[in-house]
VODO-189606 format. One record per residue (C-alpha): residue number from 0; x, y, z. Coordinates in steps of 0.2 Angstrom, whole numbers, plus 5000, padded with zeros to 4 digits. Layout:
% residues N
   i   xx   yy   zz
 NUM    X    Y    Z
...
This chain:
% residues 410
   i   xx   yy   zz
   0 4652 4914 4904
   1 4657 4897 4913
   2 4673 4889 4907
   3 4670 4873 4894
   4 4680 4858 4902
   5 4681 4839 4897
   6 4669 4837 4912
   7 4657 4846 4899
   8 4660 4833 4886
   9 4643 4820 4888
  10 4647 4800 4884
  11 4638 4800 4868
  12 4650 4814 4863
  13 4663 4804 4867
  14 4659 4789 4860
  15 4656 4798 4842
  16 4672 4806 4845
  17 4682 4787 4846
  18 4671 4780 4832
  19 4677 4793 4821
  20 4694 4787 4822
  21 4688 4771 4813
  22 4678 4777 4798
  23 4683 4769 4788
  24 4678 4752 4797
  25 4661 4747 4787
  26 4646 4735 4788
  27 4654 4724 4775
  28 4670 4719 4784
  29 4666 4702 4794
  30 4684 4698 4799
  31 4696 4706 4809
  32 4690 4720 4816
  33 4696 4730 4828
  34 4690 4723 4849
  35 4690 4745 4849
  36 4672 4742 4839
  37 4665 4731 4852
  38 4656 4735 4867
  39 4670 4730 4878
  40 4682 4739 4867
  41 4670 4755 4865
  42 4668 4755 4884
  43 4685 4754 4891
  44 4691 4769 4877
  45 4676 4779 4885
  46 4678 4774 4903
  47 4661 4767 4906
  48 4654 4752 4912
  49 4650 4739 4897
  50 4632 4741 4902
  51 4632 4760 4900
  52 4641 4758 4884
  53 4624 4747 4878
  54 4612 4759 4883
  55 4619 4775 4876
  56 4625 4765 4859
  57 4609 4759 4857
  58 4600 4778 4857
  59 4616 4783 4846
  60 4608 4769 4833
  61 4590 4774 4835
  62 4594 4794 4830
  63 4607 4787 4816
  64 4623 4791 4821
  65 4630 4773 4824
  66 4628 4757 4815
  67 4630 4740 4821
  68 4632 4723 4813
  69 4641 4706 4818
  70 4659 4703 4813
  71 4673 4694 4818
  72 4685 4702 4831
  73 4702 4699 4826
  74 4709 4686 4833
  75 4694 4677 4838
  76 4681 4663 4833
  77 4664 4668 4835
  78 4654 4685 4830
  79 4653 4700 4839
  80 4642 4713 4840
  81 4654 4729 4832
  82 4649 4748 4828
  83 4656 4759 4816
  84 4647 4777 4814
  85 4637 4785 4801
  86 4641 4798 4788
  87 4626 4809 4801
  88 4637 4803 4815
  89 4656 4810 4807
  90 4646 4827 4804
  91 4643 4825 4822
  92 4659 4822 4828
  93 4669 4832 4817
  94 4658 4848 4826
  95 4662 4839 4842
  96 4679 4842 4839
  97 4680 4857 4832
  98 4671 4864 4847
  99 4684 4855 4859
 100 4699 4861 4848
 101 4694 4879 4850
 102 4691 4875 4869
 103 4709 4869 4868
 104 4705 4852 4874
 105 4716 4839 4867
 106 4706 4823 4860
 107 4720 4811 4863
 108 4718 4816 4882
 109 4701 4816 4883
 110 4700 4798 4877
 111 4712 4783 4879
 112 4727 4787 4889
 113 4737 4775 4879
 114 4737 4787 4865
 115 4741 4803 4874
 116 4758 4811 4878
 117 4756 4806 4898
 118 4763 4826 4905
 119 4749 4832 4893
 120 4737 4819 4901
 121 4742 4822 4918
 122 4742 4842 4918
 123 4723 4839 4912
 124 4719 4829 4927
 125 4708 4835 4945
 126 4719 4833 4961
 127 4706 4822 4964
 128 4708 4811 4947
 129 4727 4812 4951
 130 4725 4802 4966
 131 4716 4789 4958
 132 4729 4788 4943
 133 4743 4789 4955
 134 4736 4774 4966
 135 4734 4764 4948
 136 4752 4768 4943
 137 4760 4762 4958
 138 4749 4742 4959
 139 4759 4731 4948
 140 4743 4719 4947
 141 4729 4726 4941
 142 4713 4727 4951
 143 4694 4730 4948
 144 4688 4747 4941
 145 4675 4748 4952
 146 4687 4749 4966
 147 4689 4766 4961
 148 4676 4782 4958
 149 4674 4790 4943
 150 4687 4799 4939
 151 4676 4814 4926
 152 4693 4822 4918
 153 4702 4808 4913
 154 4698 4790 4907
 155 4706 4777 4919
 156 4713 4762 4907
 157 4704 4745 4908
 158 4703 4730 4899
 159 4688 4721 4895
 160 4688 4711 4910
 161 4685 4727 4919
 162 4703 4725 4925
 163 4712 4745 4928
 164 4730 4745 4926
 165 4744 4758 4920
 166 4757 4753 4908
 167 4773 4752 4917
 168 4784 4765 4907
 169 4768 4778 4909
 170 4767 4774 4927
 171 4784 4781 4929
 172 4782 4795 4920
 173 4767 4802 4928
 174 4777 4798 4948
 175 4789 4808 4941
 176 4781 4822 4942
 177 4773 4823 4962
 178 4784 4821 4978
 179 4791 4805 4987
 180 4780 4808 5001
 181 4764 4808 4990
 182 4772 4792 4981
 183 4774 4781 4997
 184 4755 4788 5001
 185 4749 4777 4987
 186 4761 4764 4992
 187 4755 4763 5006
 188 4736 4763 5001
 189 4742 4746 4992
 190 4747 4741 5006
 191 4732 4740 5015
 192 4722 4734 5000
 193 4733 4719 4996
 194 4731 4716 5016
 195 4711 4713 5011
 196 4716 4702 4996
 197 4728 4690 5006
 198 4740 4695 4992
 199 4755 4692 5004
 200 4769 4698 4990
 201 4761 4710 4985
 202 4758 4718 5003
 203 4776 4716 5007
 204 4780 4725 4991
 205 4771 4739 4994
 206 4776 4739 5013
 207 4795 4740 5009
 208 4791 4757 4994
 209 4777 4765 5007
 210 4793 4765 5018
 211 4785 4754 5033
 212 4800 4742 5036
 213 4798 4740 5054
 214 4777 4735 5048
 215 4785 4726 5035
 216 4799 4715 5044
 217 4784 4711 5056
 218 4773 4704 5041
 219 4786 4696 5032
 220 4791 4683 5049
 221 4771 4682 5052
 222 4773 4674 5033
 223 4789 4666 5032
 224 4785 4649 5025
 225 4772 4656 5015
 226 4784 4669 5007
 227 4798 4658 5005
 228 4789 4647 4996
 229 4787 4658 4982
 230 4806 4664 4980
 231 4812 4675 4967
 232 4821 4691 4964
 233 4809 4705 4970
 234 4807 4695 4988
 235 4824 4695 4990
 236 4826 4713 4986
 237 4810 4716 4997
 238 4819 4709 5013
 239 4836 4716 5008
 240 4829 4732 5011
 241 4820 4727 5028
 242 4837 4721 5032
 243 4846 4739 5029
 244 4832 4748 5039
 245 4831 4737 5053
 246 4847 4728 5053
 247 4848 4712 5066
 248 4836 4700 5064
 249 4841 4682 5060
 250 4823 4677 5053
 251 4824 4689 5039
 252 4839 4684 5034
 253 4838 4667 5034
 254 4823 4670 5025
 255 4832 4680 5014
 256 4848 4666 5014
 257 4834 4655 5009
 258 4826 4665 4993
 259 4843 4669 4990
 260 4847 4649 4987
 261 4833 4647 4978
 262 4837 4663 4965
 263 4854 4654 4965
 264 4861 4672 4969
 265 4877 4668 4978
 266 4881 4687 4982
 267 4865 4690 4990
 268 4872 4673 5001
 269 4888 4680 5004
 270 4879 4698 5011
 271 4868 4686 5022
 272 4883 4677 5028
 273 4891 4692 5033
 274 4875 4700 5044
 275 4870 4683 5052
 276 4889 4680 5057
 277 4890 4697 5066
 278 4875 4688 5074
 279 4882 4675 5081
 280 4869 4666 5072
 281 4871 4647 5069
 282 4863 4648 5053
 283 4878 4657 5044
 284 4888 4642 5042
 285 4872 4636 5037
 286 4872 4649 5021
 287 4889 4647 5019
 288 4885 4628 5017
 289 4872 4636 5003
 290 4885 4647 4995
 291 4897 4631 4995
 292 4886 4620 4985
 293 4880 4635 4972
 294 4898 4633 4969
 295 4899 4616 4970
 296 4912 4614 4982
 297 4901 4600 4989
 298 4916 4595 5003
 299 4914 4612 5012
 300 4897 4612 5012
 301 4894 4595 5019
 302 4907 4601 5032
 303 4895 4620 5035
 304 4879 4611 5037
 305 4887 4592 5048
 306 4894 4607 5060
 307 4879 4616 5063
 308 4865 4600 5062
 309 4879 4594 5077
 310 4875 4608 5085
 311 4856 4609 5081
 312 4850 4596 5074
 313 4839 4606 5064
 314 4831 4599 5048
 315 4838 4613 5036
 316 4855 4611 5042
 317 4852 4590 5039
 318 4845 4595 5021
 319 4859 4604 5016
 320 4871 4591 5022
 321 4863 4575 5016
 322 4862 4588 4998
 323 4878 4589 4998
 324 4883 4571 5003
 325 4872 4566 4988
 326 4881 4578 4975
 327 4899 4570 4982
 328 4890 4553 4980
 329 4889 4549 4998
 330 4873 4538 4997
 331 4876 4528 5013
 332 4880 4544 5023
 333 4864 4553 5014
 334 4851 4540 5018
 335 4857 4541 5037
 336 4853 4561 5038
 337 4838 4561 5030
 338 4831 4545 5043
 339 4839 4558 5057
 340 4829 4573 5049
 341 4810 4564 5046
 342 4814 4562 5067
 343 4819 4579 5068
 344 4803 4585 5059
 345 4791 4573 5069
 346 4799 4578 5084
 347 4793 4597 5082
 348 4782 4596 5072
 349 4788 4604 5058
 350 4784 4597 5039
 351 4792 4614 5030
 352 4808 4603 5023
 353 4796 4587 5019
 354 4795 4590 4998
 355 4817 4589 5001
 356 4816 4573 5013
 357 4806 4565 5000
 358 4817 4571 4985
 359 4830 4564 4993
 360 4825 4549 4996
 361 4820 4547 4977
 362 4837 4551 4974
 363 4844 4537 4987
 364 4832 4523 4978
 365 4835 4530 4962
 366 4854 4527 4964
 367 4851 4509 4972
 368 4842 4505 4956
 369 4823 4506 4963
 370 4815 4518 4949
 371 4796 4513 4954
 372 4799 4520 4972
 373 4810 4534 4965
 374 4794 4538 4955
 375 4783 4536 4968
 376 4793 4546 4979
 377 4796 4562 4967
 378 4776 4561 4965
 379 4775 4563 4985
 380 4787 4575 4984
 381 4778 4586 4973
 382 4763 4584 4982
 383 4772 4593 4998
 384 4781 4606 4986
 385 4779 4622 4984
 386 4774 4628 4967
 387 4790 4635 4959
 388 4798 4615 4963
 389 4784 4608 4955
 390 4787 4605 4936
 391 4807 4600 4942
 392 4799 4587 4951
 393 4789 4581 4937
 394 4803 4582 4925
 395 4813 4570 4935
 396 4798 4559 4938
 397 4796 4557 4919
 398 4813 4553 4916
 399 4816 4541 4928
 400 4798 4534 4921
 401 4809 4529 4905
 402 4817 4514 4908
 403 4835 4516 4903
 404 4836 4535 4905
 405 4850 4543 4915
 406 4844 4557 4926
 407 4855 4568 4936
 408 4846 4576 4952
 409 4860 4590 4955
C-alpha cells in the first residue's frame, strides 16, 4: 500500500483545512476581518497563485463547503471579497484532519510556515524543496514567487504582492541545519540573480557570504561611486571582509575609508589608515584627515588633507581641507580651495565631489550674509547628491529660507 504524504493532500483540502481555523468568522461580521479570509490572504497560506485560489474557492462554494460575503479587511477602507466555511465544510475538514493526524502529518507544516516549529517544518521538506527554502532564507529582499517552482511539500511564505521571503530569525534556524558549503551555494545563486537585477548591494553582499572576495573586490572597484554613494554599515562590513581576504588594494580601502566617514565610524578609519599607510598610499593622511575632523580636531586635519592636495591636487583631499578650514572658521582660505577644486574637477573630468563644492560654497555665502545664493546653492547641491545627503540638504536649505534663523553646517 503507497505511503500517504502531504503531496497527497489536494488545494481544496487544504484550503478547508485553514478555513477551519476561522470558524468562527461569519457572514454577519463587516469590519475587521482577518486579510487570512481574502483571496490574497487564502492564497499565500495555501501556496497558490491568487487566480487558482479563485477557481478552486469558487467550486468549494458551488458544492457548499465555503461561503463568501463582502466585509471590511482590517485595517482597510473598502470591501473585500472574504470566505468563511460552512458547517458541511468543518465536517469536511475535520475528516481531513483526522486522516492526516493518523498519517502523522502535522497541519501546522502542512500550511503556513509562520506557524510551525521550523526543525518540524524542515525535516518535512524534499531535498528539492530545501533548496528552494534554503535560497529564500539567505536573500534579504524579497523576490517574486514565481522565480521559484512549486515546491509540493511545503508552502513557500508570500505576501500578497506575490513577494516570497523568510522571516529572518526562521531563516537562521533552518541554515543551521545544512553545511557551510551548501550555505555559500545559495549565496552564491544570489549572487548571480542580483547581477540580473542591477541590485549592486545586494550582489556584493552575497559575493562577500558565497565566499567569492577576489569576484567581489573586482565588482565592488567596477562600482565604486555607485556603491559609495549609498554608505552605510553593512558596505563597510562588506569591503572589510574583501579587504581581509585579498589584502592591498588602495581602491577598496579608500572606498571603505570613505563609507567609513560617512557611518561616522572612526575605528573602521583608523583600520583603513593603518592598511593604506603600509601602502605607501597618499590617501592615508587623507583618512587620517577624516578621522581628525570626526574628532573635531579640525587643525590636524586641515594639515592631513593641505599635505596631500600639495601633493596631488586631488579633489577629495581639497574637500576635506577646505571642510576643515570652514569648521576652524577659515572662510577666506576655504573659498580659495574650493575655486582650486572645481579646476581640478574640470581638468579630469570628474563631478564625484560636485554635491560637497556646492555645499561649500553655500556655506562660504551663507557666512558673508548671502542667504538667497546659499539657498540656491544647497538646492544645486542636492540636485548632485547622492540620496542618503539629500533631506541634510534640504533641512539646511529650509533654515537658511527663514530669515533670522542661525544654521550651523558642521
Amino acid at each position: 500500500m503507497a505511503t500517504f504524504t502531504i503531496k497527497d493532500v489536494t488545494v481544496k483540502e487544504r484550503i478547508l483545512l485553514h478555513l477551519a481555523r476561522f470558524s468562527n468568522v461569519l457572514p454577519g461580521q463587516i469590519y475587521n476581518v482577518p486579510f487570512d479570509l481574502t483571496q490574497d490572504g487564502i492564497a499565500m497560506v495555501v501556496g497558490i497563485t491568487r487566480a487558482h485560489a479563485s477557481i478552486d474557492l469558487k467550486k468549494l462554494g458551488e458544492t457548499g463547503l465555503v461561503m463568501n460575503w463582502l466585509a471590511h479587511q482590517k485595517g482597510a477602507r473598502s470591501k473585500r471579497l472574504v470566505y468563511s466555511i460552512t458547517k458541511e465544510g468543518l465536517t469536511r475538514a475535520e475528516e481531513s484532519k483526522g486522516r492526516l493526524i493518523q498519517e502523522g502529518i502535522d497541519i501546522d507544516v502542512l500550511l503556513d510556515m509562520r506557524r510551525c516549529d521550523p526543525e518540524t517544518k524542515w525535516n518535512s521538506l524534499s531535498e528539492a524543496d530545501r533548496n528552494v527554502f534554503g535560497k529564500v532564507c539567505v536573500l534579504r529582499v524579497p523576490i517574486p514567487r514565481d522565480t521559484f517552482p512549486p515546491t509540493p511539500t511545503g508552502v513557500l511564505p508570500t505576501d500578497a504582492a506575490g513577494m516570497a521571503s523568510i522571516p529572518r530569525e526562521t531563516a537562521l534556524r533552518y541554515l543551521d541545519k545544512v553545511s557551510m558549503d551548501t550555505v555559500r551555494g545559495w549565496h552564491s545563486w544570489a549572487a548571480d540573480y542580483w547581477l540580473e537585477k542591477g541590485a549592486l548591494q545586494e550582489r556584493l553582499y552575497h559575493l562577500v557570504e558565497a565566499g567569492r572576495t577576489a569576484e567581489a573586490g573586482k565588482f565592488a572597484r567596477a562600482h565604486q561611486y555607485e556603491l559609495t554613494s549609498n554608505p552605510n554599515e553593512d558596505l563597510l562590513r562588506s569591503l572589510g571582509i574583501i579587504n581581509q581576504e585579498n589584502p592591498g588594494n588602495d581602491t577598496i580601502l579608500w572606498m571603505r575609508s570613505q563609507t567609513a566617514f560617512a557611518c561616522k565610524s572612526v575605528d573602521a578609519l583608523k583600520a583603513c589608515y593603518k592598511d593604506l599607510r603600509k601602502l605607501g598610499s597618499p590617501m592615508a593622511e587623507l583618512t587620517q584627515a577624516q578621522i581628525d575632523i570626526l574628532n573635531k580636531e579640525y587643525e590636524d586635519a586641515a594639515n592631513c588633507a593641505d599635505n596631500v592636495y600639495a601633493q596631488t591636487r586631488h579633489p577629495a583631499a581639497a574637500m576635506l581641507l577646505a571642510k576643515a578650514l570652514l569648521c576652524m572658521g577659515d572662510t577666506e582660505t576655504a573659498e580659495s580651495i574650493v575655486i582650486d577644486a572645481i579646476e581640478a574637477m574640470e581638468r579630469i573630468g570628474d563631478v564625484t565631489y560636485l554635491d560637497e563644492v556646492l555645499r561649500a560654497r553655500a556655506e562660504i555665502a551663507y557666512s558673508k550674509g548671502d542667504r538667497d545664493s546659499a539657498v540656491a546653492l544647497l538646492g544645486k547641491a542636492k540636485a548632485a547628491a547622492p540620496d542618503y545627503k539629500k533631506h541634510e540638504l534640504q533641512f539646511l536649505a529650509d533654515a537658511i529660507a527663514k530669515p533670522g534663523t542661525a544654521v550651523s553646517f558642521t
